[in-house]
Backbone as JSON Lines, residues from 0, in Angstrom:
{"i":0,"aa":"X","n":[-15.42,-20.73,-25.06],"ca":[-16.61,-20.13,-24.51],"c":[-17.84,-20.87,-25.04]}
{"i":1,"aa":"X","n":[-18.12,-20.99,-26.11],"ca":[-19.29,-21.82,-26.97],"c":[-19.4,-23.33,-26.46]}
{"i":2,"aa":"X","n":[-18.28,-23.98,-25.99],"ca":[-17.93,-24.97,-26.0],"c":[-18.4,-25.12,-24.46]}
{"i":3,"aa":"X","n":[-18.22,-24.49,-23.99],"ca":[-18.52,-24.05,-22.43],"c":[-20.14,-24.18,-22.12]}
{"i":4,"aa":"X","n":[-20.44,-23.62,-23.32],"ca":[-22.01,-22.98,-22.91],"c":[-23.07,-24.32,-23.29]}
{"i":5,"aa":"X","n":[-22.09,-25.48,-23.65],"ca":[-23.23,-26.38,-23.89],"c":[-23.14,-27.08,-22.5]}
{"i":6,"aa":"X","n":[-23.06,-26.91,-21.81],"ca":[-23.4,-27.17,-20.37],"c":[-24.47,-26.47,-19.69]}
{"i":7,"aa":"X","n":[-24.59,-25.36,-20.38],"ca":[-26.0,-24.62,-19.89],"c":[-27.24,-24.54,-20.95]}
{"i":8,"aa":"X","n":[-28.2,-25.32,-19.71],"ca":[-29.38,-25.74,-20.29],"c":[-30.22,-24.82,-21.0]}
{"i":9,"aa":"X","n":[-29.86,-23.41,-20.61],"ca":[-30.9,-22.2,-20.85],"c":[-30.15,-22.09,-22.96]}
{"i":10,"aa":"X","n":[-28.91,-22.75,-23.17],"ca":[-28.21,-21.97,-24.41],"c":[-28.28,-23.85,-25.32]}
{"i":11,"aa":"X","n":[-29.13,-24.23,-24.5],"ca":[-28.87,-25.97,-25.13],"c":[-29.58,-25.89,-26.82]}
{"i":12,"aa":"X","n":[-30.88,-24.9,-26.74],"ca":[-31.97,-24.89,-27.77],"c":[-31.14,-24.39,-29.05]}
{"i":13,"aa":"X","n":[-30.55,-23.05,-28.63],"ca":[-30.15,-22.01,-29.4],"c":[-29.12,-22.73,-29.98]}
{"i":14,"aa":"X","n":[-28.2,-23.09,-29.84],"ca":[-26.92,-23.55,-29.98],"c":[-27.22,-24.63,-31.23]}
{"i":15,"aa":"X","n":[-28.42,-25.91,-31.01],"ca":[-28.74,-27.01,-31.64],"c":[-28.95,-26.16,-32.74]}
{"i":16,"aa":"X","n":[-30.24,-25.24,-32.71],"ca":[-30.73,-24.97,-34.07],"c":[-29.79,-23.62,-34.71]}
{"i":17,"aa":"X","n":[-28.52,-23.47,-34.35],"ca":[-27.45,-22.83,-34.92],"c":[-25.98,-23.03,-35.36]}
{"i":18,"aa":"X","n":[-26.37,-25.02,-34.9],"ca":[-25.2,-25.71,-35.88],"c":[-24.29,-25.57,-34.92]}
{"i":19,"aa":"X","n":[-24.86,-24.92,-33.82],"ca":[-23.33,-24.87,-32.91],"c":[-22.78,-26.33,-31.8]}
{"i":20,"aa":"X","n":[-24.19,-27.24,-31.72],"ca":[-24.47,-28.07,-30.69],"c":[-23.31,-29.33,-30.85]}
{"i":21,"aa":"X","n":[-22.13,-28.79,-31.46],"ca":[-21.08,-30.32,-31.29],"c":[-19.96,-29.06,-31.03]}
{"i":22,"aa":"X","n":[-18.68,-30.21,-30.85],"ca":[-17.23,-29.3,-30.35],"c":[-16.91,-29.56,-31.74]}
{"i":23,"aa":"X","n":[-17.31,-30.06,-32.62],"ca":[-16.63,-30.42,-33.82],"c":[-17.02,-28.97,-34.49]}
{"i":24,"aa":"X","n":[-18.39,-28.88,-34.65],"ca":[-19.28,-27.75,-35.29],"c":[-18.29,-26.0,-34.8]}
{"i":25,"aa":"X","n":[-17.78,-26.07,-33.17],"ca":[-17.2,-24.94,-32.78],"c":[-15.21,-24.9,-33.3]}
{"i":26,"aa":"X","n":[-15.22,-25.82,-33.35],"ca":[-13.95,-25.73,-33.24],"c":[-13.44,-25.12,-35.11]}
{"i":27,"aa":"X","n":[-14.5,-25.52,-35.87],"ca":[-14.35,-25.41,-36.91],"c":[-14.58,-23.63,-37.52]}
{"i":28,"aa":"X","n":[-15.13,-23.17,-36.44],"ca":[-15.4,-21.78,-36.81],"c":[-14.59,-20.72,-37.23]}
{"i":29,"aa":"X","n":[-14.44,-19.96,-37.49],"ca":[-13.45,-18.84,-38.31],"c":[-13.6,-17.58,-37.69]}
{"i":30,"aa":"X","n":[-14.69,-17.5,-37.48],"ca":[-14.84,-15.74,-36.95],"c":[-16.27,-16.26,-35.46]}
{"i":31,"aa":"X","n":[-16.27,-15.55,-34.58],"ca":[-16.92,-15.76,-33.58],"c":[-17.77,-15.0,-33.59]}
{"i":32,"aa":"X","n":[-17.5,-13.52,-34.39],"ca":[-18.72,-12.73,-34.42],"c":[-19.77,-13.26,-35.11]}
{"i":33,"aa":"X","n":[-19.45,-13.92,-36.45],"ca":[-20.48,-14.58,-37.32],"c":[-21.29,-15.18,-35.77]}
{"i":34,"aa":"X","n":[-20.58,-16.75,-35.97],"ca":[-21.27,-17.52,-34.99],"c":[-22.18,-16.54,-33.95]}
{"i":35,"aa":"X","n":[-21.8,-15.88,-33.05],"ca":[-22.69,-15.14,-32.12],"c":[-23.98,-14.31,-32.84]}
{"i":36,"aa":"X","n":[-23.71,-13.93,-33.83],"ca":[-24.7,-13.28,-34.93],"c":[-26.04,-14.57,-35.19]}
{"i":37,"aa":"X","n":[-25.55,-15.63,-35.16],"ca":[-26.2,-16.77,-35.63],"c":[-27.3,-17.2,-34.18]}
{"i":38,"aa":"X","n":[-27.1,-16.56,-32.88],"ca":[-27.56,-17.21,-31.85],"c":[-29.02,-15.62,-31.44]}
{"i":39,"aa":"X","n":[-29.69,-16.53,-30.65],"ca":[-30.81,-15.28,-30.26],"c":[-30.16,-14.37,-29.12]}
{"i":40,"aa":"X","n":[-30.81,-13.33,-28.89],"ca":[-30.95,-12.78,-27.36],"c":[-30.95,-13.38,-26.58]}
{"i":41,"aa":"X","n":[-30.25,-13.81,-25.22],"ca":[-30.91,-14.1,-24.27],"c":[-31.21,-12.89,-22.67]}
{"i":42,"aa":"X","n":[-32.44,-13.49,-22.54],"ca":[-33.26,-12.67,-21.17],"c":[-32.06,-12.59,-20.06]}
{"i":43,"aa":"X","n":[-31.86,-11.52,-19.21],"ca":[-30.06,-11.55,-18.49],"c":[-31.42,-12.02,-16.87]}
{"i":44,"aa":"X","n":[-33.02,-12.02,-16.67],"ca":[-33.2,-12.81,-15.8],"c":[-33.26,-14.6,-15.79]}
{"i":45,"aa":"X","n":[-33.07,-15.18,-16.8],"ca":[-32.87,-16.48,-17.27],"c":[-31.55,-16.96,-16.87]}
{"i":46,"aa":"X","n":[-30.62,-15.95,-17.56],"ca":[-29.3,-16.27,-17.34],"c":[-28.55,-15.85,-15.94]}
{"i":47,"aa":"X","n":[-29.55,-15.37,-15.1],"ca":[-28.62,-15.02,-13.4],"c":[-29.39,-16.37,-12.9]}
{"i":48,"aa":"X","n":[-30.29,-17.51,-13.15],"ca":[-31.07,-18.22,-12.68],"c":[-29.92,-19.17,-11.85]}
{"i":49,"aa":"X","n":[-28.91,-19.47,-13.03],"ca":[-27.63,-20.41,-12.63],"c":[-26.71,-19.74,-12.73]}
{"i":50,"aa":"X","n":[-25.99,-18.33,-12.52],"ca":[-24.93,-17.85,-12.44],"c":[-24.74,-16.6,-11.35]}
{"i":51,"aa":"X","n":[-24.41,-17.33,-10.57],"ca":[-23.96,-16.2,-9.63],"c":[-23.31,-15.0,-10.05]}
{"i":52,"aa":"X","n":[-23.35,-13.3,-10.14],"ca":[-22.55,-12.44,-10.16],"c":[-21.3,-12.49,-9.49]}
{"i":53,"aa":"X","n":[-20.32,-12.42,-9.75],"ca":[-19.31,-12.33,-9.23],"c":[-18.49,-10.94,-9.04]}
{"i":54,"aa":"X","n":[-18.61,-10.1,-7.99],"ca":[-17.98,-8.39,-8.28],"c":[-17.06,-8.78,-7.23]}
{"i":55,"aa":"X","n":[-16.24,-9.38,-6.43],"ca":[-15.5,-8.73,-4.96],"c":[-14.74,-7.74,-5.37]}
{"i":56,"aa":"X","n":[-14.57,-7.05,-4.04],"ca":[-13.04,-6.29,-3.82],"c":[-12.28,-6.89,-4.2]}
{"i":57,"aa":"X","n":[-11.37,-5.7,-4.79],"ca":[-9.64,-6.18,-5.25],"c":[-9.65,-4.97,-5.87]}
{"i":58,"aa":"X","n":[-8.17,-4.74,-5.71],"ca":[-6.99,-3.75,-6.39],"c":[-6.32,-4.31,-7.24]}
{"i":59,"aa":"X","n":[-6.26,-3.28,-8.51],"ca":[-5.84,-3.93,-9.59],"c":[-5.19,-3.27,-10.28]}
{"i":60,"aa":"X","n":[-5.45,-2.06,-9.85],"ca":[-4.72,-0.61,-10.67],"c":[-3.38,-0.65,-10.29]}
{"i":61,"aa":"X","n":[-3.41,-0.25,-8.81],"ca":[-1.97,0.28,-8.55],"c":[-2.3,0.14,-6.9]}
{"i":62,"aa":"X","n":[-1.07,0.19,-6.09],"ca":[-1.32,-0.44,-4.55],"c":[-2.01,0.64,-3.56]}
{"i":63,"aa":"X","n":[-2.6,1.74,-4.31],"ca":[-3.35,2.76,-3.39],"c":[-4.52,2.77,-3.8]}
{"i":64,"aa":"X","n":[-5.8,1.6,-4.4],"ca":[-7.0,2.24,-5.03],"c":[-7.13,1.18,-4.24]}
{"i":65,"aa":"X","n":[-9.29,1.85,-3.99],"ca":[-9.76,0.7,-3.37],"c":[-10.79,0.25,-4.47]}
{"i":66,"aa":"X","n":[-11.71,-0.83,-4.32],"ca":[-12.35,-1.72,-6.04],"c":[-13.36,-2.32,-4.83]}
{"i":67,"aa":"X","n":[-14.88,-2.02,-5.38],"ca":[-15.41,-2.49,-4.54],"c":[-17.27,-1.77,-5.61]}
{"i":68,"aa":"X","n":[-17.96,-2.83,-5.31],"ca":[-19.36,-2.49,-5.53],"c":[-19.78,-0.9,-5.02]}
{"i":69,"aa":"X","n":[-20.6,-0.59,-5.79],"ca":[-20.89,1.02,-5.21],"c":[-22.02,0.25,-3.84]}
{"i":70,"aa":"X","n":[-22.04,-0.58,-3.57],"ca":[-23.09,-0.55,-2.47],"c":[-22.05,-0.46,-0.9]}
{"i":71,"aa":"X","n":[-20.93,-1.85,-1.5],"ca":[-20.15,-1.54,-0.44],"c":[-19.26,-0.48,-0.21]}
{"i":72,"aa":"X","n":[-19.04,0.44,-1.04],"ca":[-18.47,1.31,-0.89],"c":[-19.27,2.6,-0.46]}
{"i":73,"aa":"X","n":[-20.5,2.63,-0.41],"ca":[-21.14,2.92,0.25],"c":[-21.88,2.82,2.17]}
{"i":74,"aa":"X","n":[-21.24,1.58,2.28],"ca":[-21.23,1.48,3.64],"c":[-19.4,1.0,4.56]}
{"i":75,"aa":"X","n":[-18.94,1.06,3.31],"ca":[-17.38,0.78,4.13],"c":[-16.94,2.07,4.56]}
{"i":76,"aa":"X","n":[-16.09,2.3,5.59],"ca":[-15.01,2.79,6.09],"c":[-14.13,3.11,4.88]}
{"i":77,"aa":"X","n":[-13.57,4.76,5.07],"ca":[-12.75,4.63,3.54],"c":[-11.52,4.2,4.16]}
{"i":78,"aa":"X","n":[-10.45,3.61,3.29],"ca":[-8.78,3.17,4.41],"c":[-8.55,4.46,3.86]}
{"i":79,"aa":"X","n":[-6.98,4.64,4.6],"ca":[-6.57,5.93,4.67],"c":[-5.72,5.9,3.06]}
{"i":80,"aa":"X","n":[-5.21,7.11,2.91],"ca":[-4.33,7.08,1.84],"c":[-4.48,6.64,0.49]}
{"i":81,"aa":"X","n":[-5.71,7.09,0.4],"ca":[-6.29,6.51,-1.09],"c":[-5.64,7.61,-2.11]}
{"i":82,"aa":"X","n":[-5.19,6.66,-3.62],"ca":[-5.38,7.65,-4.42],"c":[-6.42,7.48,-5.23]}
{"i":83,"aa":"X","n":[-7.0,6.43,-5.66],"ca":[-8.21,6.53,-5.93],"c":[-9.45,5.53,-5.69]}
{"i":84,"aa":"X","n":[-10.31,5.41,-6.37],"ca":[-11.61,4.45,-5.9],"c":[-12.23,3.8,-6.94]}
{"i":85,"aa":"X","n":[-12.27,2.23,-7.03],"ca":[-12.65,1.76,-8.42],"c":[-14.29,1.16,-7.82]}
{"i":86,"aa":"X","n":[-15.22,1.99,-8.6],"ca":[-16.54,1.25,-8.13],"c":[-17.04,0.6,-9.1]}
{"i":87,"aa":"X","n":[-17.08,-0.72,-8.82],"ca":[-17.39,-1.57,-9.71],"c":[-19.12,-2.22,-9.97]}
{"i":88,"aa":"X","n":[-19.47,-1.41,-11.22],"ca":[-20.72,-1.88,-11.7],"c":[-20.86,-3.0,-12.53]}
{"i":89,"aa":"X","n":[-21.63,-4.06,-11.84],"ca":[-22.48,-5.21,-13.02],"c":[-22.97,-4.58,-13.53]}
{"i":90,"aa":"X","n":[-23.22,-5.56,-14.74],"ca":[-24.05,-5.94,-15.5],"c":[-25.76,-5.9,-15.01]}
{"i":91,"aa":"X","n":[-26.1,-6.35,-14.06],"ca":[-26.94,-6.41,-13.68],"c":[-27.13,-5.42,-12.54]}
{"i":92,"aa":"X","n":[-26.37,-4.49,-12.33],"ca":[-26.64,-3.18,-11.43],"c":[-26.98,-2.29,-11.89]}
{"i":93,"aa":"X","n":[-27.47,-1.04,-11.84],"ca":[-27.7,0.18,-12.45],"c":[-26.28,0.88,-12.06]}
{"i":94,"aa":"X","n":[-25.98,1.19,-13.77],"ca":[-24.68,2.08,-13.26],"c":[-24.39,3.45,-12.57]}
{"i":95,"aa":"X","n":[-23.29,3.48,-12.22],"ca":[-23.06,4.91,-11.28],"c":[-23.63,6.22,-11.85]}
{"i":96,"aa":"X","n":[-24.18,6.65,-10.91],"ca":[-25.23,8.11,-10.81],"c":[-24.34,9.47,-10.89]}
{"i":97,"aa":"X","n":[-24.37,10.39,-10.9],"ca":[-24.0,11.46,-11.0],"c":[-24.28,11.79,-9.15]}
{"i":98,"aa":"X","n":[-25.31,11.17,-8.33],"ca":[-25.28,10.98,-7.04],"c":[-24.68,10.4,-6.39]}
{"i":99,"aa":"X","n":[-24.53,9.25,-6.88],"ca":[-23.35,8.24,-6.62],"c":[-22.15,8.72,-6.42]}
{"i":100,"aa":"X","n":[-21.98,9.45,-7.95],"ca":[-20.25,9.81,-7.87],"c":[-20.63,10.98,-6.61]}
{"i":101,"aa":"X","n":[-21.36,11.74,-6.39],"ca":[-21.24,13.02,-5.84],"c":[-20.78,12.85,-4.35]}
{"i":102,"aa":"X","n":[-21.68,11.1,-3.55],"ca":[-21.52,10.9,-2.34],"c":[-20.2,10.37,-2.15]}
{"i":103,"aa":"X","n":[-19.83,9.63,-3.26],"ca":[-18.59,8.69,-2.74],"c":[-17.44,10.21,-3.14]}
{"i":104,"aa":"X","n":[-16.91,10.64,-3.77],"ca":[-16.62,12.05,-3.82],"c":[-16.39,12.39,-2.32]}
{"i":105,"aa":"X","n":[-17.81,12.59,-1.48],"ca":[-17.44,13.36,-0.55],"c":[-16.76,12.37,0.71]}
{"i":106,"aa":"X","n":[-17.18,11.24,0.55],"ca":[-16.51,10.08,1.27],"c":[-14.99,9.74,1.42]}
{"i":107,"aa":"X","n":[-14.66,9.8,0.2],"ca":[-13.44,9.32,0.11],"c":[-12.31,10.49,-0.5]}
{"i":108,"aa":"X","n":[-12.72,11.57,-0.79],"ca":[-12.31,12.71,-0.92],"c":[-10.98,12.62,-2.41]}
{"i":109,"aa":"X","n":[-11.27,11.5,-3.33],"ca":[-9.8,11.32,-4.08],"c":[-10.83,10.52,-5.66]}
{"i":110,"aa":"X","n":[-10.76,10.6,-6.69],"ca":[-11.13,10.66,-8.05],"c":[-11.65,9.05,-8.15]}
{"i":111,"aa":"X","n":[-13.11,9.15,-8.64],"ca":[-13.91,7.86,-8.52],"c":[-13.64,7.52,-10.0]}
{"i":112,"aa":"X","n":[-13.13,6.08,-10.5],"ca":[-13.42,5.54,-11.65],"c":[-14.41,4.56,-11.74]}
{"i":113,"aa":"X","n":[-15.09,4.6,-13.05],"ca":[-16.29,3.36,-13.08],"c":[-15.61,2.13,-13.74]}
{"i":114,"aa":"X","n":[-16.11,0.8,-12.82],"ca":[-15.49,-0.12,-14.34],"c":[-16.98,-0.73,-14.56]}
{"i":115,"aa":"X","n":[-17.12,-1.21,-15.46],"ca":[-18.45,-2.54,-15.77],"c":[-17.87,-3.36,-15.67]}
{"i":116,"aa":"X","n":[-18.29,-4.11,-14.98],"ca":[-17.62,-5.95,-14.83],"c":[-18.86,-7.07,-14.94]}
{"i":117,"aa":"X","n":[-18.36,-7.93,-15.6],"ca":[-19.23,-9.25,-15.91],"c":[-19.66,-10.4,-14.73]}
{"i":118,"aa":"X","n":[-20.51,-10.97,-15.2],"ca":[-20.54,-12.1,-14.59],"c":[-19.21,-12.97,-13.91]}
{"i":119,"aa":"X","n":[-18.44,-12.75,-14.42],"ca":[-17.53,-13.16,-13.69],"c":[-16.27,-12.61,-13.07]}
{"i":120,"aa":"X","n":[-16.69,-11.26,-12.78],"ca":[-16.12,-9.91,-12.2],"c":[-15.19,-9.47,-13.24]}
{"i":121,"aa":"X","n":[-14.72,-10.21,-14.77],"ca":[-13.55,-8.91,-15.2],"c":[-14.02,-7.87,-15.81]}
{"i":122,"aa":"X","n":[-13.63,-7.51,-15.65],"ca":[-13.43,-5.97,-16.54],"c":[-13.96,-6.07,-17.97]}
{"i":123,"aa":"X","n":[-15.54,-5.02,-18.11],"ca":[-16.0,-5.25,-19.55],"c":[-15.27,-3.97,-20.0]}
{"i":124,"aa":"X","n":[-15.72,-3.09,-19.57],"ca":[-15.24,-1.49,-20.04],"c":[-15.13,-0.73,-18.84]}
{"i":125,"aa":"X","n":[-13.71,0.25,-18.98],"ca":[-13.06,0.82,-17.72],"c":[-12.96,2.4,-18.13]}
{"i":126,"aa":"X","n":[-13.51,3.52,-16.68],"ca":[-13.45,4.78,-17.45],"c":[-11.56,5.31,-16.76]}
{"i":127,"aa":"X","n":[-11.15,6.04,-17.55],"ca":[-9.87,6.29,-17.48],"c":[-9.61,8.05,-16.75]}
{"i":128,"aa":"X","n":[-9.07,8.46,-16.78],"ca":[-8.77,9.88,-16.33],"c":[-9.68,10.95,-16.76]}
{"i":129,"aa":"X","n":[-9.85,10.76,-18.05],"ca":[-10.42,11.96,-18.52],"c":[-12.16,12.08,-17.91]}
{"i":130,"aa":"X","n":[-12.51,10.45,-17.78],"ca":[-13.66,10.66,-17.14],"c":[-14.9,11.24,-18.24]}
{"i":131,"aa":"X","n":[-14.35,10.45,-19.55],"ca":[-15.7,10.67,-20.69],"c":[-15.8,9.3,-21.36]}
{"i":132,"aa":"X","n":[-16.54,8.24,-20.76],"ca":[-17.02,7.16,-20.68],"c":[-16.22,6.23,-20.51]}
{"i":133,"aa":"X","n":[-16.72,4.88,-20.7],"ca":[-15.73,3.86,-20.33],"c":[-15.28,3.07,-21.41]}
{"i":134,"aa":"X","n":[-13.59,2.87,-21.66],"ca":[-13.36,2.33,-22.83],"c":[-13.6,0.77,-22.42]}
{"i":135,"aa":"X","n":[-14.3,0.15,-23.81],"ca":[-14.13,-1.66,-23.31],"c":[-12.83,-2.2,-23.72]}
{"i":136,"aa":"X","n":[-12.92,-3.15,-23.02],"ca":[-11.98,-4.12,-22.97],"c":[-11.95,-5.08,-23.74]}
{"i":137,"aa":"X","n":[-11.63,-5.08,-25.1],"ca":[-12.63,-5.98,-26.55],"c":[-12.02,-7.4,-26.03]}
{"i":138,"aa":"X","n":[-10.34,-7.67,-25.47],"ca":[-10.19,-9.28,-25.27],"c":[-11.28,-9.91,-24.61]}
{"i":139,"aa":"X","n":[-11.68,-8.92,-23.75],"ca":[-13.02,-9.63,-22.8],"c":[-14.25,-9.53,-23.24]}
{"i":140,"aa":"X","n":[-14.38,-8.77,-23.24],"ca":[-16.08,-9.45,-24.04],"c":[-16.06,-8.61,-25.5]}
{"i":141,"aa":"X","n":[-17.85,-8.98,-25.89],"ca":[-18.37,-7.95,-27.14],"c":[-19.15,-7.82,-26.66]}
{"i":142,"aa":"X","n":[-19.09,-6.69,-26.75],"ca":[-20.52,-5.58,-26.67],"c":[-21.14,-5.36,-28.02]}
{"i":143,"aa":"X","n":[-22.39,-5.66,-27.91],"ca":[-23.14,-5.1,-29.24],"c":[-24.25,-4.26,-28.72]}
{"i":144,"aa":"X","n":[-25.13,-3.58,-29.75],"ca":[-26.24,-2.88,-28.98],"c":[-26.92,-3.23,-30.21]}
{"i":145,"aa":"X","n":[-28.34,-3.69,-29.19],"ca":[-29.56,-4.19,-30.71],"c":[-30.56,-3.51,-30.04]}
{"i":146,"aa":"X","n":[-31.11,-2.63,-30.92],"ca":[-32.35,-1.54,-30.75],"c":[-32.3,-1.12,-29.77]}
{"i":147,"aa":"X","n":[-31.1,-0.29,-29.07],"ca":[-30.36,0.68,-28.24],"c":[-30.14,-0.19,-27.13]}
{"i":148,"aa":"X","n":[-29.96,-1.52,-26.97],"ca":[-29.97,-2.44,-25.65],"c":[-28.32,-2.81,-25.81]}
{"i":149,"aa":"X","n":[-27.86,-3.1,-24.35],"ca":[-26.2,-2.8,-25.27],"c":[-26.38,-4.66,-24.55]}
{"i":150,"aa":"X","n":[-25.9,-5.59,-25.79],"ca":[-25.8,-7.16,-25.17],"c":[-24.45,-7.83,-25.11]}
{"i":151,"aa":"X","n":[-24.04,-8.46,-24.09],"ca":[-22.79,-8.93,-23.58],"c":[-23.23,-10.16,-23.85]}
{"i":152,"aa":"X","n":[-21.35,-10.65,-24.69],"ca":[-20.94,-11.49,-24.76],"c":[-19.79,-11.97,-23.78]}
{"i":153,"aa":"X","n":[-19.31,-12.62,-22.94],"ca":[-18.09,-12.71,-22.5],"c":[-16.95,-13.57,-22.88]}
{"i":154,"aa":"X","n":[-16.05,-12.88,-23.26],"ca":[-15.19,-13.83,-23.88],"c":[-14.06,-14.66,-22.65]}
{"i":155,"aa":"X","n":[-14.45,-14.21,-21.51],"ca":[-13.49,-14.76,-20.07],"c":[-14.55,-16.3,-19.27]}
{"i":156,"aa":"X","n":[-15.81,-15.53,-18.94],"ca":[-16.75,-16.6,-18.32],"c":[-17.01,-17.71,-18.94]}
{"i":157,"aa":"X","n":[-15.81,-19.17,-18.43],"ca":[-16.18,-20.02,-18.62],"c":[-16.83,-20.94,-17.82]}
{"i":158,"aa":"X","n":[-16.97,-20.95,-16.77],"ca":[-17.87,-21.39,-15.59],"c":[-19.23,-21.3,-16.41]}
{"i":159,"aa":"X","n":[-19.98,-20.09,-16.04],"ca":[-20.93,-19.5,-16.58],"c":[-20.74,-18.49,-17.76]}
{"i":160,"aa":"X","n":[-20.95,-19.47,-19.13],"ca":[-20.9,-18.26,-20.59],"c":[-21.67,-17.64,-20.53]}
{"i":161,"aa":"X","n":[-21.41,-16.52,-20.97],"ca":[-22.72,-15.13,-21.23],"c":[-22.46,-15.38,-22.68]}
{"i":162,"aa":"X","n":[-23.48,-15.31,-23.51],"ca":[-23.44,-15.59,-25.08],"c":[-25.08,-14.89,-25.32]}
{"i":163,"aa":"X","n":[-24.82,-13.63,-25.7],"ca":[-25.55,-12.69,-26.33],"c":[-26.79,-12.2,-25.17]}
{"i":164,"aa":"X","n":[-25.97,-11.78,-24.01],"ca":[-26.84,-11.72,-22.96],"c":[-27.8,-9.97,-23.04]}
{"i":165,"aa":"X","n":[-28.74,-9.94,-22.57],"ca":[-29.74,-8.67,-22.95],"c":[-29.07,-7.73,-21.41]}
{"i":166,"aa":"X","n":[-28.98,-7.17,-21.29],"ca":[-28.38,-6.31,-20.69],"c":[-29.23,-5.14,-19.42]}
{"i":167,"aa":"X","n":[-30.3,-4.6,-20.29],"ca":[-31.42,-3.45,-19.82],"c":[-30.68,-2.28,-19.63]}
{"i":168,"aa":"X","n":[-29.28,-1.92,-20.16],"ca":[-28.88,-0.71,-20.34],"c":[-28.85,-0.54,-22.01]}
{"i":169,"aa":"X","n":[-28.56,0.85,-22.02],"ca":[-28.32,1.58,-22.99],"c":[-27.04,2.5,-22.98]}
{"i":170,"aa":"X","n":[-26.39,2.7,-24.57],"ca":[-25.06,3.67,-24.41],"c":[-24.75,4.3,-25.68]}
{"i":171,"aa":"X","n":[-24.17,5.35,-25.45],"ca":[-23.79,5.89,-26.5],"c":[-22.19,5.29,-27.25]}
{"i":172,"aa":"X","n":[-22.57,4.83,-28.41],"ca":[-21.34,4.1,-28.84],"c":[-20.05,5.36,-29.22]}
{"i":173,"aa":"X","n":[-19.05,5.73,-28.82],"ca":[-17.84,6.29,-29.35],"c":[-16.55,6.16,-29.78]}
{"i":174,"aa":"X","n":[-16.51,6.05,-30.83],"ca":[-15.47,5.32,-31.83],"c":[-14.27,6.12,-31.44]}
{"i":175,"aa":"X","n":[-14.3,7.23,-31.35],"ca":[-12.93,8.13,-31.87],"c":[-12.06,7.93,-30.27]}
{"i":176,"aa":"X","n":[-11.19,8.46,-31.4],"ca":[-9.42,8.27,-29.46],"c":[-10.15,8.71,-28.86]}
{"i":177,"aa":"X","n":[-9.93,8.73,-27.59],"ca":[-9.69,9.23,-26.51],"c":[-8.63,10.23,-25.97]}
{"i":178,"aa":"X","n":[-8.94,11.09,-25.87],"ca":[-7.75,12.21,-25.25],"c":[-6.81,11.25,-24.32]}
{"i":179,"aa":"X","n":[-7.57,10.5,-23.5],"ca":[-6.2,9.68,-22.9],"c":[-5.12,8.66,-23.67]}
{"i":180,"aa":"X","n":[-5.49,8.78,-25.08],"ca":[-4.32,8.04,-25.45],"c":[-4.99,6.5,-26.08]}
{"i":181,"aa":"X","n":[-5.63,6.23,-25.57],"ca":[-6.4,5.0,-25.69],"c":[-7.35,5.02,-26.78]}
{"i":182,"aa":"X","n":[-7.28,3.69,-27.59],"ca":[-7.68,3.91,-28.58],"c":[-8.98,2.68,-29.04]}
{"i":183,"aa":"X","n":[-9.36,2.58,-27.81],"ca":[-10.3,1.21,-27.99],"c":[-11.98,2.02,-27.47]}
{"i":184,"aa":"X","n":[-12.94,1.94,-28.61],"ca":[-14.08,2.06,-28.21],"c":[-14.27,2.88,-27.17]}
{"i":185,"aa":"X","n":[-15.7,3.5,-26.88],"ca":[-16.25,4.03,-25.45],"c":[-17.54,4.04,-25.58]}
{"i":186,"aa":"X","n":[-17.98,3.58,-24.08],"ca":[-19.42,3.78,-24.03],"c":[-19.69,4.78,-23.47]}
{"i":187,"aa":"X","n":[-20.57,5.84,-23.51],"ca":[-20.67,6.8,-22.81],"c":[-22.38,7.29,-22.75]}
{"i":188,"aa":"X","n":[-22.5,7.66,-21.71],"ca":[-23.8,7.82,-20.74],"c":[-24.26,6.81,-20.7]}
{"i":189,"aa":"X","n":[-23.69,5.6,-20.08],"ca":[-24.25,4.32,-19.59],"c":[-25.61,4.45,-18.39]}
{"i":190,"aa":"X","n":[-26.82,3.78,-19.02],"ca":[-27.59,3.92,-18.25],"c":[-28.71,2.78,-18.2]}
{"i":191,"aa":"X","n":[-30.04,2.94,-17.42],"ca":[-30.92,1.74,-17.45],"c":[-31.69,1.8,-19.16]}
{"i":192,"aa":"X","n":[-31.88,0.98,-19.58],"ca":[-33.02,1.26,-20.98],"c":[-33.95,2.07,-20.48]}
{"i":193,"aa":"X","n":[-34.94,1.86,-19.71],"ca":[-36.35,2.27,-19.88],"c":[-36.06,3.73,-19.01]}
């Protein structure tokens, strides 16, 4: 990923004056959190300048859900025989509303899950059954939150690296299990900062 990102001009500065600017300097590293600790913020309108979002449709769960942007799922046709509906929020979208869920609800008549997906559509953090926030997905990225801003790292986007990207949401961090069993992190009441 680091290694990746010296191809992008916007992470060329940061990188030099953080020792990161050779493959020799990355390869030598030990822990990635350090290193990322070592780099600034970056602005997430800087970083969409050269990176396309990537969200399409796709099923991924199981062969009856449909996966689709809350916009298009908002103007699609529901198919028949759904068991459920994956609406997939960027990074750079405002996440699903309590209106949101309420319309697609009446649309598609069968249990809406949220995922957050990155720049390069995978899966940052996915909400599960119980429907009390979304656990992340730590192989794929890090999430950190600096002065309540939650900032993505991606550990998948190598096309386009995200390396300590500013976000403009906010979340409540939740450590403990999950009643579903799952035992990785949750964000919960994902929303815009301001």
């Amino acid at each position: 990923m680091l290694i990746a990102a010296h191809g992008v001009p916007a992470y060329s500065i940061a990188l030099a004056k953080s020792g990161l600017d050779s493959r020799r300097a990355v390869r030598r590293l030990t822990c990635i959190d350090d290193a990322l600790l070592r780099l600034p913020r970056f602005e997430l309108a800087s970083f969409r300048a050269g990176a396309p979002v990537r969200c399409h449709p796709r099923s991924t769960e199981k062969p009856r859900t449909f996966s689709a942007s809350v916009a298009t799922l908002k103007r699609t046709d529901a198919p028949l025989e759904l068991d459920a509906v994956i609406a997939l929020t960027s990074i750079t979208d405002p996440p699903l509303t309590e209106s949101d869920r309420d319309l697609l609800w009446r649309k598609y008549q069968v249990p809406i899950f949220e995922h957050l997906v990155g720049f390069d559509g995978t899966v940052l953090a996915r909400e599960c059954e119980i429907h009390e926030g979304l656990h992340v997905v730590p192989r794929n990225a890090i999430l950190e939150q600096v002065d309540g801003e939650l900032i993505v790292t991606s550990l998948t986007g190598l096309e386009y690296p995200a390396l300590r990207v500013r976000t403009g949401l906010t979340a409540e961090w939740e450590p403990a299990h999950c009643e579903c069993g799952q035992t990785d992190p949750r964000l919960l009441n994902l929303r815009p900062l301001n």
